[in-house]
C-alpha positions in Angstrom: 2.5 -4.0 -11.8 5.1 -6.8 -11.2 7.2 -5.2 -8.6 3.6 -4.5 -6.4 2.6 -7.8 -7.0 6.0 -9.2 -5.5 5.7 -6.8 -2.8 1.8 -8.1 -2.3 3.1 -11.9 -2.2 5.5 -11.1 0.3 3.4 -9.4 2.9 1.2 -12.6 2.8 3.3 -14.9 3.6 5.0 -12.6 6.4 2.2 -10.5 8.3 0.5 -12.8 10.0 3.8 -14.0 11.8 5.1 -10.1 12.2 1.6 -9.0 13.8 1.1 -12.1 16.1 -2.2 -13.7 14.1 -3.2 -17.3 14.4 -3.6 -18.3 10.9 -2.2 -19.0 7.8 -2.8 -16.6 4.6 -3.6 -19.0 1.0 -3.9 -16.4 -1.2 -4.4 -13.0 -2.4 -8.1 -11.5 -2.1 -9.5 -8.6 -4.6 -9.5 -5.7 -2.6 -12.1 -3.8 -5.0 -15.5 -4.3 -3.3 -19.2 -3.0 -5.0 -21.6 -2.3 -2.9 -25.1 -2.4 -4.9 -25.4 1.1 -5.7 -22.1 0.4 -8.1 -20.1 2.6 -5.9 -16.7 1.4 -6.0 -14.2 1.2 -2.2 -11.1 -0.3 -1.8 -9.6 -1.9 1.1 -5.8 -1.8 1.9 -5.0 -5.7 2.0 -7.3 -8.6 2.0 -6.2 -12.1 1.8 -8.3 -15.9 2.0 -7.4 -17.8 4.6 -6.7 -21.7 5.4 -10.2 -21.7 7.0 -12.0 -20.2 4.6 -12.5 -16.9 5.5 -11.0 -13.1 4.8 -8.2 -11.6 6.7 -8.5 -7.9 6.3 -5.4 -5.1 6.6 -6.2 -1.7 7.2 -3.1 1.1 7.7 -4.4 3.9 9.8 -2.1 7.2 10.5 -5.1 9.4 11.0 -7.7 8.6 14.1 -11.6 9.7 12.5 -14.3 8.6 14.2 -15.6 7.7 11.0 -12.9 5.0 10.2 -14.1 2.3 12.0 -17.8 3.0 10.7 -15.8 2.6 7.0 -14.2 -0.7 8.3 -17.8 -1.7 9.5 -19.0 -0.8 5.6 -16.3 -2.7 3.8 -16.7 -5.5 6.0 -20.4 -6.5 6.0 -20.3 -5.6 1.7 -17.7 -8.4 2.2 -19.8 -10.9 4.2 -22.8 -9.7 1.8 -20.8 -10.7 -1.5 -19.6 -14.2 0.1 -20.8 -14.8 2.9 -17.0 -15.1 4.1 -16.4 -14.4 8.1 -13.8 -11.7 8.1 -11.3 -11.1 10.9 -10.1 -7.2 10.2 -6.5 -6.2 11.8 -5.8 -2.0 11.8 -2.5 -0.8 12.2 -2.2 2.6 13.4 0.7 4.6 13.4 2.8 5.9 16.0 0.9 8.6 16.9 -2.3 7.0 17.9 -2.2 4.6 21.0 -6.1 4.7 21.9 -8.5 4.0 18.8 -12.2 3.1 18.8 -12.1 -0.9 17.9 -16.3 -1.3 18.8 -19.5 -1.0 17.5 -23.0 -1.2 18.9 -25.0 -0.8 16.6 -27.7 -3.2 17.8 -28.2 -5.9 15.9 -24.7 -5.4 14.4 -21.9 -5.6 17.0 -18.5 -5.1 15.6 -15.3 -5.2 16.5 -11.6 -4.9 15.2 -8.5 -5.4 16.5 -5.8 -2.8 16.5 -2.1 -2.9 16.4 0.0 0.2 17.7 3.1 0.5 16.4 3.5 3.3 19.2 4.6 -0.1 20.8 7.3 -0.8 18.7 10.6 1.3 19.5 11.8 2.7 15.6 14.7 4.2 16.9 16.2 0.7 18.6 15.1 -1.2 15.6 16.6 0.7 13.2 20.0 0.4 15.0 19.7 -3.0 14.8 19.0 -3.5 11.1 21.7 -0.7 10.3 24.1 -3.0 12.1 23.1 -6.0 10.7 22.9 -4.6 6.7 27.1 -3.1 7.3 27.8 -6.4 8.6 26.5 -7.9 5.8 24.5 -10.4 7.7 21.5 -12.1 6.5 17.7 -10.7 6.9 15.1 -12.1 8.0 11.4 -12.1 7.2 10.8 -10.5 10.2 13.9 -7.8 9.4 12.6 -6.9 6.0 9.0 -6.1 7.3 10.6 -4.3 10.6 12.3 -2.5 7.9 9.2 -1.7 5.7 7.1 -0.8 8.5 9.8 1.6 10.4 8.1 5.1 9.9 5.1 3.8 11.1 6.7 3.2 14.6 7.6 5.2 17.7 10.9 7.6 17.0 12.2 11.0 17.9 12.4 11.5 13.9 9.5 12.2 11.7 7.7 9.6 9.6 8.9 11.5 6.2 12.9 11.2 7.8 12.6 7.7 8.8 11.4 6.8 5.6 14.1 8.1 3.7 16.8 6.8 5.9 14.8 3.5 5.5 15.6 3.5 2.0 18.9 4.5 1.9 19.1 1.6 4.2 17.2 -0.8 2.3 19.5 0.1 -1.1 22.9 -0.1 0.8 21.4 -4.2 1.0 23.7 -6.6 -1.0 21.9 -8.8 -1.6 19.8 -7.8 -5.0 16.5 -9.7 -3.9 16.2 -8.9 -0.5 17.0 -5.1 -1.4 14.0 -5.9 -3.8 11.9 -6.8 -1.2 12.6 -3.8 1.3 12.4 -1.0 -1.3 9.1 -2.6 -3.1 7.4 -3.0 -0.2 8.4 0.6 1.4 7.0 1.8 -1.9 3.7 0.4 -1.5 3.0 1.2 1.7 4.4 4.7 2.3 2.5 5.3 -1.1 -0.8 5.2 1.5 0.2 6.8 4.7 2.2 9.2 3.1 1.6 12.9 3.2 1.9 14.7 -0.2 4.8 16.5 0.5 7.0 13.8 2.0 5.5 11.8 -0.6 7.0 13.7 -3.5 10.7 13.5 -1.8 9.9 9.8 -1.2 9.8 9.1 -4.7 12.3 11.7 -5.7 15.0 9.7 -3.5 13.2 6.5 -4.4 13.7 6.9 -8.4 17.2 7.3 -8.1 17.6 3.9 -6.8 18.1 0.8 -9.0 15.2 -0.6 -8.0 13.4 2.2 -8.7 15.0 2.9 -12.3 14.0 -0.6 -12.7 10.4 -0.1 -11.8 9.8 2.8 -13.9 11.3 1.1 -16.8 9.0 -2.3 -16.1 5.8 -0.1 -16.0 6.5 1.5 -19.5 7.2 -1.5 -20.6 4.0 -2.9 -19.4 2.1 -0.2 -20.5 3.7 -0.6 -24.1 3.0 -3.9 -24.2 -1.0 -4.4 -22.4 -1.4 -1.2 -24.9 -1.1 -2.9 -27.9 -3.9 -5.4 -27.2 -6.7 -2.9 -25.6 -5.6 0.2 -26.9 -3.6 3.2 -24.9 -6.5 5.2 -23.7 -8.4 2.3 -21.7 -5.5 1.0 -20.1 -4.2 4.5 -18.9 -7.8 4.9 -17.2 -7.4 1.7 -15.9 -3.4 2.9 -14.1 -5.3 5.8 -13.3 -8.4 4.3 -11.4 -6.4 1.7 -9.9 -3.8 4.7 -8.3 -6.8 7.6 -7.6 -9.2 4.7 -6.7 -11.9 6.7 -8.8 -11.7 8.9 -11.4 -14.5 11.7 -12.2 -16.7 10.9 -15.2 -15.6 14.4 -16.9 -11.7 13.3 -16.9 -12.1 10.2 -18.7 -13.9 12.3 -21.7 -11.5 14.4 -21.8 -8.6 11.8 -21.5 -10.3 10.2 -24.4 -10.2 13.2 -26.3 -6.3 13.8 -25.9 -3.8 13.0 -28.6 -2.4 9.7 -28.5 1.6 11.7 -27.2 -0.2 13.4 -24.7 -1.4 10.4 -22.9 2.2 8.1 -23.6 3.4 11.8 -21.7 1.0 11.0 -18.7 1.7 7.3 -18.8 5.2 8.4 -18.4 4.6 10.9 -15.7 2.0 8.6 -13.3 4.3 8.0 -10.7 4.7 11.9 -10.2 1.5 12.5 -9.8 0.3 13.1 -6.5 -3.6 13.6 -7.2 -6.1 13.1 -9.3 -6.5 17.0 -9.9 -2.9 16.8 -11.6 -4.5 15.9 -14.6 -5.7 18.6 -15.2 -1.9 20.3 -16.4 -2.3 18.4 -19.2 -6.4 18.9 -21.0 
């Protein structure tokens, strides 16, 4: 959707400044990688870089021992498609200070680096941009990601609370395209470190915003519009894979099956639903 794609274009020409890399993003990278059984993973953000190679984003609020095997995975499918280096950046959450970032595994050895936003004091920042927004004053690039990534950093309120306050901050903004910015990209990334329920108030408070009447109205209208050239059903399974990531064979059948109101009902209702299991409400 347009309003992701913004959000998308912004964070590439921003992060690598906000996070302290030595580089200089060119352009968008698919993040859908096949490995050669045809299994299908997706990584958070990937982007090409002046020198040729990947830069890889992965958003962590969870510490698994398995993660950075996963990272390991999507990384050398990478290399293996291209034969691109790939220099992978994790940001974790508040609530992890101490993650595994190596692997020796031999002939592999593999290693990450890790940002913790533990560092970063949420509380102080948000002062600072709450000042700044009722004075009317002008943000930065470095304000609207400090903004968008202000529930992932240390504060004596939850991650759910800050987010909320975050955009209640973000649409008291003035200016039109830089409320844009904040709200679209507070979207797209609490929509993966989210929890379900804070998830569902997110977007409850969210779609009462402009922006966010705006967005619903821009992805019907998409919808409407891709629809008429490959046909409803596909292009719903397409929404669908690209939110649930995958999709189990038996749903699509049964998708395909449905009258043509009871999937314009679902493309209606996608952003309220939470899982792919929600579905199944409507077979």
């Amino acid at each position: 959707m347009q309003f992701l794609k913004k959000a998308m274009e912004f964070f590439k020409d921003n992060a690598v400044k906000f996070f302290g890399i030595d580089t200089r993003i060119i352009a968008p990278a698919e993040t859908e990688i096949k490995n050669v059984d045809i299994r299908t993973n997706y990584t958070d953000y990937l982007f090409y870089t002046e020198d040729g190679n990947y830069l890889h984003f992965e958003f962590q609020t969870t510490d698994k021992k398995e993660d950075i095997k996963r990272f390991l995975y999507y990384d050398a499918s990478l290399f293996y498609k291209d034969r691109r280096k790939i220099r992978t950046m994790v940001i974790y959450s508040a609530d992890i200070d101490d993650a595994e970032i190596h692997i020796d595994a031999g002939s592999i050895n593999y290693k990450i680096e890790a940002f913790y936003m533990k560092n970063l004091n949420g509380d102080e920042k948000f002062e600072i941009l709450k000042n700044k927004i009722k004075n009317n004053k002008k943000l930065t690039s470095y304000d609207i990601l400090t903004l968008s990534f202000l529930p992932l950093m240390s504060s004596k309120v939850s991650k759910s609370e800050r987010t909320l306050e975050g955009i209640e901050l973000a649409n008291s903004i003035e200016d039109s395209e830089i409320k844009l910015k904040c709200l679209t990209l507070l979207y797209a990334l609490f929509d993966k470190f989210g929890d379900q329920i804070s998830k569902m108030r997110f977007k409850e408070v969210f779609s009462m915003t402009d922006i966010g009447k705006m967005i619903r109205d821009e992805g019907l209208k998409e919808g409407r519009e891709e629809g008429r050239g490959e046909g409803k059903v596909e292009l719903l399974i397409r929404q669908l894979t690209k939110k649930f990531k995958k999709i189990p064979s038996e749903y699509e059948e049964k998708i395909k099956k449905l009258p043509i109101t009871t999937i314009d009902v679902i493309a209606t209702d996608i952003f309220e639903l939470e899982s792919v299991e929600d579905l199944e409400k409507y077979f």
